[in-house]
NULOKE-488709 format. One record per residue: residue number from 0; residue in one letter; x, y, z of N, C-alpha, C in turn. Coordinates in steps of 0.001 Angstrom, whole numbers, plus 500000, padded with zeros to 6 digits. Layout:
% residues N
+-------+------+--------+--------+--------+--------+--------+--------+--------+--------+--------+
: pator : fike :   n.c1 :   n.c2 :   n.c3 :  ca.c1 :  ca.c2 :  ca.c3 :   c.c1 :   c.c2 :   c.c3 :
+-------+------+--------+--------+--------+--------+--------+--------+--------+--------+--------+
:   NUM :    a :      X :      Y :      Z :      X :      Y :      Z :      X :      Y :      Z :
...
+-------+------+--------+--------+--------+--------+--------+--------+--------+--------+--------+
END
This chain:
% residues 107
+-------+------+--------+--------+--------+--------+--------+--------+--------+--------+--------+
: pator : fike :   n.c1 :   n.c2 :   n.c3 :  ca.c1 :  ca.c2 :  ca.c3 :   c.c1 :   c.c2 :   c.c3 :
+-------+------+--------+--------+--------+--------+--------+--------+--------+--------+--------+
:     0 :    x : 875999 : 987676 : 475396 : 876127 : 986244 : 475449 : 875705 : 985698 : 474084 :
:     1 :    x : 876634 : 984949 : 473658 : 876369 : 984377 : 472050 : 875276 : 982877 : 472942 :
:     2 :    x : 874270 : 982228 : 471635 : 873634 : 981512 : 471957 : 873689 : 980727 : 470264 :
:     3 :    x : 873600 : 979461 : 470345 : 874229 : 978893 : 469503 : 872914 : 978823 : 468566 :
:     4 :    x : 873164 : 978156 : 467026 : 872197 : 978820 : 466279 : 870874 : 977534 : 466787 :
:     5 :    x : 870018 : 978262 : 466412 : 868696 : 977393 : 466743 : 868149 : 977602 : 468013 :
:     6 :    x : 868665 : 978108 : 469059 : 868417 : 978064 : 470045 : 867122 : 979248 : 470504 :
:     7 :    x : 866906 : 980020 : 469585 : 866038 : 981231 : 469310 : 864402 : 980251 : 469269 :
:     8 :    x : 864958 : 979458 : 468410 : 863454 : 978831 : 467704 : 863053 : 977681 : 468862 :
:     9 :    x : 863928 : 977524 : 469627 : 863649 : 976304 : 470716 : 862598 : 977275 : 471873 :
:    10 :    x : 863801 : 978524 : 472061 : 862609 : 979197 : 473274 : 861389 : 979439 : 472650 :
:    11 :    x : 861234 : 979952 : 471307 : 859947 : 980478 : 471179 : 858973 : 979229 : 470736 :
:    12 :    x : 859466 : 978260 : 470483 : 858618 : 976885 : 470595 : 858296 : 976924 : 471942 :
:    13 :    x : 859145 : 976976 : 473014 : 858526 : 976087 : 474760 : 857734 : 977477 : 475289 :
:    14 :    x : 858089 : 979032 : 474329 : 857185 : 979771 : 475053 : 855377 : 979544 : 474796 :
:    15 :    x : 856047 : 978934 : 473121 : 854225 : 979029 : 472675 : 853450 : 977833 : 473500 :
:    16 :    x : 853926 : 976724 : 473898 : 853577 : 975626 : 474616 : 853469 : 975952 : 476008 :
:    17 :    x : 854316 : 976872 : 476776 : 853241 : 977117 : 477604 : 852302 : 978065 : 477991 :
:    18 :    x : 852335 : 979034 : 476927 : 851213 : 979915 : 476711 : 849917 : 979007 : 476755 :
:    19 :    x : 850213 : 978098 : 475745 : 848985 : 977205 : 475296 : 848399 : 976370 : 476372 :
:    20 :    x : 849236 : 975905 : 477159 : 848789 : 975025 : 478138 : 848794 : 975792 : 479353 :
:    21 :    x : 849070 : 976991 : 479374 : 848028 : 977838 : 480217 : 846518 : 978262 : 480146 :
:    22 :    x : 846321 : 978294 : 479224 : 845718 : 978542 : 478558 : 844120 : 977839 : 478240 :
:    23 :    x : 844614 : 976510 : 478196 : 844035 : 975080 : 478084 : 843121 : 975138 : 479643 :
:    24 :    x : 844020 : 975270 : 480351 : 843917 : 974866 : 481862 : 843058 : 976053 : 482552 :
:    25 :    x : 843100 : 977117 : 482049 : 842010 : 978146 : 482424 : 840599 : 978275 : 481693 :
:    26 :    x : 840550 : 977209 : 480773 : 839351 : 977307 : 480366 : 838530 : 976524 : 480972 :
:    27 :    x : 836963 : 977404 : 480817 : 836325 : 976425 : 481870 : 835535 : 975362 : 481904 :
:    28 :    x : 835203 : 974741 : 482613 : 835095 : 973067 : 482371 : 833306 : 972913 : 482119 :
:    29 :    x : 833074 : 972140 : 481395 : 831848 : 971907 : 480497 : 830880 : 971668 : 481630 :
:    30 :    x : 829390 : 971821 : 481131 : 828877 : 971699 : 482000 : 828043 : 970316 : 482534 :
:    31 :    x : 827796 : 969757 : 483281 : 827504 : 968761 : 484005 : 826171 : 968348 : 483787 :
:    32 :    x : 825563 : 967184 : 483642 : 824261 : 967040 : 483770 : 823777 : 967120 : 485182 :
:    33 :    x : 822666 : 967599 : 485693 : 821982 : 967153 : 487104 : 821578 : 965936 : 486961 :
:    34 :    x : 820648 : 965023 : 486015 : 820443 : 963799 : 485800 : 821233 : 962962 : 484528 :
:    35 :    x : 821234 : 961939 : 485040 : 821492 : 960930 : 483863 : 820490 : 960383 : 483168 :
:    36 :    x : 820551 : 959409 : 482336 : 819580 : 959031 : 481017 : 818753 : 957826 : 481967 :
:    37 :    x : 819660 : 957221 : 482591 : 818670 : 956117 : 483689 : 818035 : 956990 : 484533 :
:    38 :    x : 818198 : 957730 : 485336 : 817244 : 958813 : 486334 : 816312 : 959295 : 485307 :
:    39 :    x : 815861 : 959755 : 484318 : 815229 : 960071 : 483314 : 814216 : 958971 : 482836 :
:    40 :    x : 815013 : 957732 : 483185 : 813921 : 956558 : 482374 : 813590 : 956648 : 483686 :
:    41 :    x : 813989 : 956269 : 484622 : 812610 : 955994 : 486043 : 812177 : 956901 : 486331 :
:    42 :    x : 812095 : 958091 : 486443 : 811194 : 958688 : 486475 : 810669 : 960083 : 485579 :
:    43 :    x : 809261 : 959622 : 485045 : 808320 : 959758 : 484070 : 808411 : 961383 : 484530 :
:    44 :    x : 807738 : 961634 : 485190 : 807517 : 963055 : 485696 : 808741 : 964302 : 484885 :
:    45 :    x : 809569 : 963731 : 486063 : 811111 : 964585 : 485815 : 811739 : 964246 : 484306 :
:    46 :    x : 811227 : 963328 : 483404 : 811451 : 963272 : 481902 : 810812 : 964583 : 481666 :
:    47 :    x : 809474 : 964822 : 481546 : 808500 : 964959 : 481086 : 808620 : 966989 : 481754 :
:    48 :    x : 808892 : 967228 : 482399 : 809217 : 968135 : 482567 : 810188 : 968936 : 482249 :
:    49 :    x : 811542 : 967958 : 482165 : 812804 : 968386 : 481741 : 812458 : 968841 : 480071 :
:    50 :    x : 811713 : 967832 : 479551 : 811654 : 967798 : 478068 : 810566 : 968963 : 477515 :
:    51 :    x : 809962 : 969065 : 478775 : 808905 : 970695 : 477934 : 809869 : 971809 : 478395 :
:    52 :    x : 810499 : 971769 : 479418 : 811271 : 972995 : 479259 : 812792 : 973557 : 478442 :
:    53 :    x : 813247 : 972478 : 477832 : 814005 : 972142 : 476435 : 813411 : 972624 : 475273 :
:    54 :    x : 811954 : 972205 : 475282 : 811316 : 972473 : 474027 : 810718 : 973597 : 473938 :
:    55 :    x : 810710 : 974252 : 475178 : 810502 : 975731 : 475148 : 811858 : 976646 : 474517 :
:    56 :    x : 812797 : 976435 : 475058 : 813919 : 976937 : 474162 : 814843 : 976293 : 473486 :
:    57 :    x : 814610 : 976161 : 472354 : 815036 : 975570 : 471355 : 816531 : 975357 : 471124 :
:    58 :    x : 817189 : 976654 : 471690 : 818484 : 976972 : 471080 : 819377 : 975967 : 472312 :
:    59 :    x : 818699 : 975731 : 473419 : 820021 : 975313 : 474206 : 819274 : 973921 : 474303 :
:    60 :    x : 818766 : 973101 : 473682 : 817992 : 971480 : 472960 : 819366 : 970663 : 472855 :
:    61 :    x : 820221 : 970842 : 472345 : 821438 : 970297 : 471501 : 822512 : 970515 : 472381 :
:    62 :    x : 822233 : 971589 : 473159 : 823908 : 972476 : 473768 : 823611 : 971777 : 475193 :
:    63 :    x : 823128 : 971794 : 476076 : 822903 : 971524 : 477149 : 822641 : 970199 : 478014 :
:    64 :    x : 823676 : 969390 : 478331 : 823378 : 968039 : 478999 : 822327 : 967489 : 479670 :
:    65 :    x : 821922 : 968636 : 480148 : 820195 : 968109 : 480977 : 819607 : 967729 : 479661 :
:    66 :    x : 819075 : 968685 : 478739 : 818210 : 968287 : 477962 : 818817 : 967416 : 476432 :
:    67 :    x : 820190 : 967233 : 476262 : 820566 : 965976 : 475573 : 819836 : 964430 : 476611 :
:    68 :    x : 820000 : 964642 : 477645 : 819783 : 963278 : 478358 : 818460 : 962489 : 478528 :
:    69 :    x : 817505 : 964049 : 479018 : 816129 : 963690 : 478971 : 815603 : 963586 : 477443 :
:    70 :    x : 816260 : 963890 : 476571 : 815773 : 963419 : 474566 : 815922 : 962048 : 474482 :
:    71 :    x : 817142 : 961773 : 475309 : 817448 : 960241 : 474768 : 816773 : 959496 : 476301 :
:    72 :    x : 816385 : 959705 : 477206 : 815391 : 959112 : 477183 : 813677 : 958810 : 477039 :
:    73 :    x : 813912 : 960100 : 476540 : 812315 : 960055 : 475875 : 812620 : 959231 : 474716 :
:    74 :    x : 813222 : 959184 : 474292 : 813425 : 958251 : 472702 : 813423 : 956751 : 472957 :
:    75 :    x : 814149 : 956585 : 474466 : 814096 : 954916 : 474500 : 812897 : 954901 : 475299 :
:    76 :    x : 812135 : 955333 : 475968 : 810977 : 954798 : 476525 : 809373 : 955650 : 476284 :
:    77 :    x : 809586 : 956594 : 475348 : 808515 : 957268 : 474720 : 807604 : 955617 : 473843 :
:    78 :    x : 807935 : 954913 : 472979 : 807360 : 954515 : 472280 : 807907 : 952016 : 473288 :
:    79 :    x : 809168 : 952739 : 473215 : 809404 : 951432 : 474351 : 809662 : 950512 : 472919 :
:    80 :    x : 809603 : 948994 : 473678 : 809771 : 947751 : 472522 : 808585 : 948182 : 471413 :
:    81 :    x : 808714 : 947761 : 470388 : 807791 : 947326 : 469589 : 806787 : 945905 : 469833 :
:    82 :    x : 807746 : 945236 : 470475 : 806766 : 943952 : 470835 : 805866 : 943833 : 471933 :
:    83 :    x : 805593 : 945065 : 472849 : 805240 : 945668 : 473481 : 803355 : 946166 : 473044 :
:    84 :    x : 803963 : 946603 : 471965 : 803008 : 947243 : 471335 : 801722 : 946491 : 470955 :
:    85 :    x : 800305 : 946688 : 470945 : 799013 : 945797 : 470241 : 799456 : 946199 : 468833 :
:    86 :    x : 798734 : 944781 : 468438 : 798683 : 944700 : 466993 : 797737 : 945763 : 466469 :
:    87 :    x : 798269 : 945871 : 465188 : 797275 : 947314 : 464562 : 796179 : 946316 : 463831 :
:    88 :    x : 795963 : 945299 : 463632 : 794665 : 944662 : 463149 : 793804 : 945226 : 461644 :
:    89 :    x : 794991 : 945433 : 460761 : 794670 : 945703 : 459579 : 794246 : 944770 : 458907 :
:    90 :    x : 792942 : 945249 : 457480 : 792455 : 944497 : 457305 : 792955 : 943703 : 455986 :
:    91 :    x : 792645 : 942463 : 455788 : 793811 : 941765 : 454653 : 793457 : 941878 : 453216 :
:    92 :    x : 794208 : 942364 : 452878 : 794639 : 942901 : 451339 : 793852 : 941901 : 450237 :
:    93 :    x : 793131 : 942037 : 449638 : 792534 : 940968 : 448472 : 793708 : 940672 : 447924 :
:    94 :    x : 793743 : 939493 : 447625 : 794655 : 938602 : 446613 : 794666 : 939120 : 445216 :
:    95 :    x : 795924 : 939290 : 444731 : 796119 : 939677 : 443248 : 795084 : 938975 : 442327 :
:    96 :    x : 795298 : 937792 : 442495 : 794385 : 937205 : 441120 : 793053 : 937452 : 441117 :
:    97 :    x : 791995 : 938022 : 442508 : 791265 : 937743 : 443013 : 790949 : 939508 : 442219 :
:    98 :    x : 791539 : 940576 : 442343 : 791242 : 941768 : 442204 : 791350 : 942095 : 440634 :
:    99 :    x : 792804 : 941187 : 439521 : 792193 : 941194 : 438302 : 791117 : 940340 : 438035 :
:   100 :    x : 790415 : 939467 : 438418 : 789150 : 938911 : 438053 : 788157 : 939880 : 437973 :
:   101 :    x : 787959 : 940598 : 438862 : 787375 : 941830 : 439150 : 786909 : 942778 : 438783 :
:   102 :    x : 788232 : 942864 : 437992 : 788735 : 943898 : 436537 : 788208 : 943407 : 435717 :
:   103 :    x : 788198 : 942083 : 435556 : 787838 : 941153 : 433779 : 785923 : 941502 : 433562 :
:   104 :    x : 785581 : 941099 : 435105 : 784651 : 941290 : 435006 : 783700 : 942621 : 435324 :
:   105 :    x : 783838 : 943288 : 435646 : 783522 : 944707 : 435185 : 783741 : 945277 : 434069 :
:   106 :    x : 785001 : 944994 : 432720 : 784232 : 945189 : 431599 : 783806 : 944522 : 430771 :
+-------+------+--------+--------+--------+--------+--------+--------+--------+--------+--------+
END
């Protein structure tokens, strides 16, 4: 059976496409968090646990949805608003002119 020209490069195009999208479709599907980043902010405990056992192994910190989720919410409620926060009550800086006088007069 003659097959007209081009017709070679058409099958082996729709074979590679569905090789590929076989292919696609057997791979397997990512993995799931057990909690979300709000279940994490309410409760302290299950942060706080999730996040020492992350930090025990280092390598799956980054790779693993549980412990991406419980990072970010240790990050939003580890330290919380700033306005939240007491003042640090530092003490006030001598005035420039006040500290070369200072100078003049000491030598």
């Amino acid at each position: 059976m003659k097959f007209r020209p081009g017709v070679q490069h058409v099958r082996i195009c729709l074979g590679l496409v569905v090789t590929l999208a076989s292919a696609v479709g057997c791979a397997p599907a990512p993995d799931q968090a057990s909690h979300s980043v709000d279940e994490y902010r309410r409760d302290a405990t299950l942060r706080e646990a999730e996040f020492r056992r992350c930090a025990r192994d280092p390598a799956s910190r980054d790779v693993l949805p549980d412990c991406i989720n419980a990072r970010e919410a240790e990050r939003l409620e580890g330290v919380g608003s700033l306005r939240k926060l007491a003042p640090l009550e530092l003490p006030n800086p001598a005035p420039a002119a006040s500290a070369a006088q200072e100078l003049k007069q000491k030598d």
